[in-house]
C-alpha atoms as one frame of an Amber mdcrd trajectory, in Angstrom:
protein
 -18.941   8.888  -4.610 -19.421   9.729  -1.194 -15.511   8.449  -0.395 -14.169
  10.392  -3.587 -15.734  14.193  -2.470 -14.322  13.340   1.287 -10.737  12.911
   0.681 -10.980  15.251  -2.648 -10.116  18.563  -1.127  -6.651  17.053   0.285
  -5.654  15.018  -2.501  -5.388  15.806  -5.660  -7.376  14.298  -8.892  -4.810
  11.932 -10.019  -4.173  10.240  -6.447  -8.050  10.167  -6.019  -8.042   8.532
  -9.738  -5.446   6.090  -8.070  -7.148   5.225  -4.768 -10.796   4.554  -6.717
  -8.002   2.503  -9.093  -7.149   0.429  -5.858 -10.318   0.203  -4.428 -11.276
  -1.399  -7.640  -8.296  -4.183  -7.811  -9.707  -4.647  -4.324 -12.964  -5.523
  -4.857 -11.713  -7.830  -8.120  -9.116  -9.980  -5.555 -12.105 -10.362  -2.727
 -14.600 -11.623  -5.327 -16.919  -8.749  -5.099 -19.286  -7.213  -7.340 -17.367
  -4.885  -9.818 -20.130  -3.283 -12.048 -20.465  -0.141  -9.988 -16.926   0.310
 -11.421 -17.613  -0.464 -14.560 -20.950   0.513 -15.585 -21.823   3.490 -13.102
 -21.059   6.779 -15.314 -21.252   9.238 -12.373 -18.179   7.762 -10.925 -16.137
   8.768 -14.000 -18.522  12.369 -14.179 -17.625  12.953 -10.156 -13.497  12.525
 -10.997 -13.516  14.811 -13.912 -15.588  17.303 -11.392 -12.717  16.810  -8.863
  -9.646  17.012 -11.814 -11.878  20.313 -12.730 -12.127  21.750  -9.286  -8.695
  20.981  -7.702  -7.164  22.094 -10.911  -8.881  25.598 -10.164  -5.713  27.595
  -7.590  -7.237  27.525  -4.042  -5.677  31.449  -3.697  -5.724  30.828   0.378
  -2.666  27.674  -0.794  -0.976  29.100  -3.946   0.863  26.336  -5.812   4.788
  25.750  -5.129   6.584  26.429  -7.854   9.127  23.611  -8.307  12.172  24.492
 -10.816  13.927  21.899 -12.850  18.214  21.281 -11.863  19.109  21.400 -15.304
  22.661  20.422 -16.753  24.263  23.811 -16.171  22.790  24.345 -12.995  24.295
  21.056 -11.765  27.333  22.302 -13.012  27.387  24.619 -10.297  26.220  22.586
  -7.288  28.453  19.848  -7.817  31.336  22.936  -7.815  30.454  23.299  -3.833
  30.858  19.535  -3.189  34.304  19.108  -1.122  36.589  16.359  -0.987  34.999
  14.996   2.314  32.977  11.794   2.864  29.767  13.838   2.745  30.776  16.358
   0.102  31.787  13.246  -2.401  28.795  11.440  -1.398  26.444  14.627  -2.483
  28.229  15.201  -5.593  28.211  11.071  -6.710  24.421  11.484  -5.405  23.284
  14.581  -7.597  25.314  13.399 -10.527  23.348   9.810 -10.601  20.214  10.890
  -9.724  20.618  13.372 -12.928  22.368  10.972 -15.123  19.611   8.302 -14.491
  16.410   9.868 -14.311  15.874   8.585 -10.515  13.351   9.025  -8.303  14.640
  10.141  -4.875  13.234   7.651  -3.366  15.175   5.209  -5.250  18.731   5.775
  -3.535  17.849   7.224  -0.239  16.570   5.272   2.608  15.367   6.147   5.963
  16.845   3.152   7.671  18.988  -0.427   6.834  19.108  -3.722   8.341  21.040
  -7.100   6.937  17.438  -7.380   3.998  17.349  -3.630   2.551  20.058  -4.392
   0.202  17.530  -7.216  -1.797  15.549  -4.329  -2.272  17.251  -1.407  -2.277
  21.043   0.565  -3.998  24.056  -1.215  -2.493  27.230  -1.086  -3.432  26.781
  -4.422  -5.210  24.129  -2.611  -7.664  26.854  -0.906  -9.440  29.028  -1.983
 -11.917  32.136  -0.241 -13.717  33.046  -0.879 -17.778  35.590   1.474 -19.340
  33.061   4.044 -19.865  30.073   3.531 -18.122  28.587   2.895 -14.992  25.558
   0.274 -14.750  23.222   0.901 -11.438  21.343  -2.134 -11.195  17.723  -1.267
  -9.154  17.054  -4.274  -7.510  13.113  -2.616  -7.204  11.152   0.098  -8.359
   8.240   2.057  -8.607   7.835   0.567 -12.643   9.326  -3.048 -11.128   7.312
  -3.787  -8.006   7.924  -7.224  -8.618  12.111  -6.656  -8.074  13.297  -7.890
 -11.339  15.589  -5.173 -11.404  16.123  -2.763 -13.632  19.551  -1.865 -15.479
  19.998   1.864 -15.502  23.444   2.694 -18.045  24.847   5.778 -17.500  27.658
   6.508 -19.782  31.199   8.657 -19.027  30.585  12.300 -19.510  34.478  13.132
 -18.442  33.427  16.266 -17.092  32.369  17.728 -13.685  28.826  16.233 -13.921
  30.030  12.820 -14.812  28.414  10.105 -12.683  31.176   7.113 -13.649  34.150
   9.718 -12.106  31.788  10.931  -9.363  31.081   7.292  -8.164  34.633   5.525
  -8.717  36.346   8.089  -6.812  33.465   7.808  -3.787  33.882   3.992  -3.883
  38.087   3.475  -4.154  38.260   6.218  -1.431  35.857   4.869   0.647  35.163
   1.405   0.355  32.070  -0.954   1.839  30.982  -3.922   1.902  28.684  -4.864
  -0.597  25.446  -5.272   0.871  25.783  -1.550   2.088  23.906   1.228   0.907
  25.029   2.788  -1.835  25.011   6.025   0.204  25.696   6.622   3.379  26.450
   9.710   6.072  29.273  10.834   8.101  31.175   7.866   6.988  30.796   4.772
   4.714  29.255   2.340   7.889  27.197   4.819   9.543  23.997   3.247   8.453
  25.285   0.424  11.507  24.643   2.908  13.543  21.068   4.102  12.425  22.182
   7.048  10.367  20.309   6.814   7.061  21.013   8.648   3.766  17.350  10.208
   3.742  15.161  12.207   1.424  15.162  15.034   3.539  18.685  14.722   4.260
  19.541  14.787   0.599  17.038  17.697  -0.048  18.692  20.161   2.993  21.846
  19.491   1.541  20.710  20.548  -2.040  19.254  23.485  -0.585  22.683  24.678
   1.364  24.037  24.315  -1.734  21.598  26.082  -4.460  22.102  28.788  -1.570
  25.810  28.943  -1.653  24.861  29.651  -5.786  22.726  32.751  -4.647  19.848
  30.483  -5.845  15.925  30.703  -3.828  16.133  26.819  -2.742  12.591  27.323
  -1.800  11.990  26.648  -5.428  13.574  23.275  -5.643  12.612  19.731  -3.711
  13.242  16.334  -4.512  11.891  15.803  -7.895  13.841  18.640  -9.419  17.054
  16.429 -10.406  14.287  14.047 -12.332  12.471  17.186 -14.060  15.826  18.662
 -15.121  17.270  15.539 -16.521  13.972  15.374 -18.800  14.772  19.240 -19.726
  17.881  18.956 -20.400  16.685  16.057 -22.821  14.240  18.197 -24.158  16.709
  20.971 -25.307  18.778  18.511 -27.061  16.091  17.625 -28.900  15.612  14.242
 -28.002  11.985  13.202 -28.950   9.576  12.803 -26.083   8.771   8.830 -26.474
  12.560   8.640 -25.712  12.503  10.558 -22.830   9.659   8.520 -21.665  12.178
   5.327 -22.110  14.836   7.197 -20.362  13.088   8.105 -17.044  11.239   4.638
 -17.008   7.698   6.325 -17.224   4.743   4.082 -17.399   2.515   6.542 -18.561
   2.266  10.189 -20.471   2.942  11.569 -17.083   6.111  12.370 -18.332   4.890
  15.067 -20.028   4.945  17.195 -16.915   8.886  17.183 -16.871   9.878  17.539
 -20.074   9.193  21.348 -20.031   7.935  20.341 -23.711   5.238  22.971 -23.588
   7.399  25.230 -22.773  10.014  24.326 -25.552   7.800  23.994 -27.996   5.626
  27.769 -27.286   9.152  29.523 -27.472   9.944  28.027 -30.912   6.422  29.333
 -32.373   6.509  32.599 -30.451  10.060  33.011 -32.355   8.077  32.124 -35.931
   5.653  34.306 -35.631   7.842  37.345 -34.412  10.098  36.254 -37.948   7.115
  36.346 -39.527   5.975  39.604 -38.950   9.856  40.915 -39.086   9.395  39.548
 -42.904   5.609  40.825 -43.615   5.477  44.334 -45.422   4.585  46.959 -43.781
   1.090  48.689 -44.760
């Protein structure tokens, strides 16, 4: 208890949840005495305390608002990509990432020796049928054990599609196939130490949502992810899909569907019909 109120004000409630999660595996693999785990009930009363009190707004640290890239939004961006190495790499990029629910992380890399591809998005991890494109993760955050995961994402023939996006990156500029599946400057500049980063990717976003006369301070790295499950949740696609979709192990989900959101406009509209229909006294 003593651990969980130190590193409380820094983290927040679910990565404490996670750490005293580890902690406990730990103790299970050394042998150890689990029952303070188990049968202690201020452990569980000191982590709703900390869910309670972190979920309180510190007004000294305001939270960052972090907007969804929805369909039409990517629309846009994608409109600023060129025809250059980098500009087709950005566009194939953003159009994957939103096609296949992905996790930044997932295809950016901050470096690449002659192993990452085992492990990581080459250019052997994709695959081309008539109309769709297969990107094979070789591991995951929901795969830690690298059985890979197959991640279909079909032909949209438009300026979002990921299978035109890609094909056109790859015959244009080819690579071997234990290269990254992208890369900077050129197709082999990860020989050279330049990786296809996070915050690479990000800046680039950014320049981008600011050529649309769009705050980028708004956006970061998990707004392709949260607009994908949007965009899902206009369409009406029910949530336990969207959870199969975007490979979620848990209901955590629920924080990028925008659901809430969805769902308060629809009653907010039946009530105002409502009262539009009731007589007037």
């Amino acid at each position: 208890m003593e651990f969980i109120t130190h590193v409380a004000p820094s983290k927040s409630a679910s990565t404490v949840k996670q750490t005293v999660a580890s902690l406990k595996s730990h103790q299970v693999d050394c042998g150890y005495d689990n029952s303070i785990f188990e049968n202690d009930t201020q452990v569980s009363r000191v982590l709703r305390g900390v869910a309670i009190v972190n979920g309180v707004r510190n007004p000294l640290k305001p939270k960052l608002e972090r907007l969804p890239i929805t369909h039409d939004l990517l629309g846009k961006l994608v409109g600023h990509c060129d025809d250059s190495f980098d500009g087709m790499t950005m566009r194939a990029a953003m159009c994957v990432a939103f096609a296949g629910f992905l996790r930044v992380g997932e295809f950016t890399y901050d470096s690449w020796d002659a192993t990452s591809h085992l492990t990581a998005a080459s250019r052997s991890h994709i695959a081309f049928t008539k109309n769709v494109v297969t990107l094979t993760l070789p591991k995951s955050k929901t795969d830690p054990t690298a059985k890979g995961t197959h991640i279909p994402m079909p032909a949209t023939n438009n300026a979002i599609c990921p299978w035109t996006a890609l094909k056109k990156l790859t015959e244009k500029y080819s690579a071997p196939p234990n290269a990254p599946l992208f890369a900077r400057g050129y197709q082999l500049s990860y020989n050279q130490g330049v990786a296809f980063t996070r915050n690479w990717f990000v800046e680039n976003i950014r320049i981008y949502l600011s050529k649309c006369g769009i705050d980028p301070s708004k956006y970061n790295s998990h707004s392709f992810r949260r607009g994908a499950a949007h965009s899902a949740t206009a369409t009406g696609i029910p949530e336990n899909e969207i959870q199969i979709l975007g490979r979620w192990a848990s209901d955590s989900y629920k924080l990028y569907t925008g659901a809430n959101n969805v769902r308060r406009l629809e009653l907010a509209k039946k009530v105002n019909r409502k009262l539009r229909a009731a007589p007037r006294s």
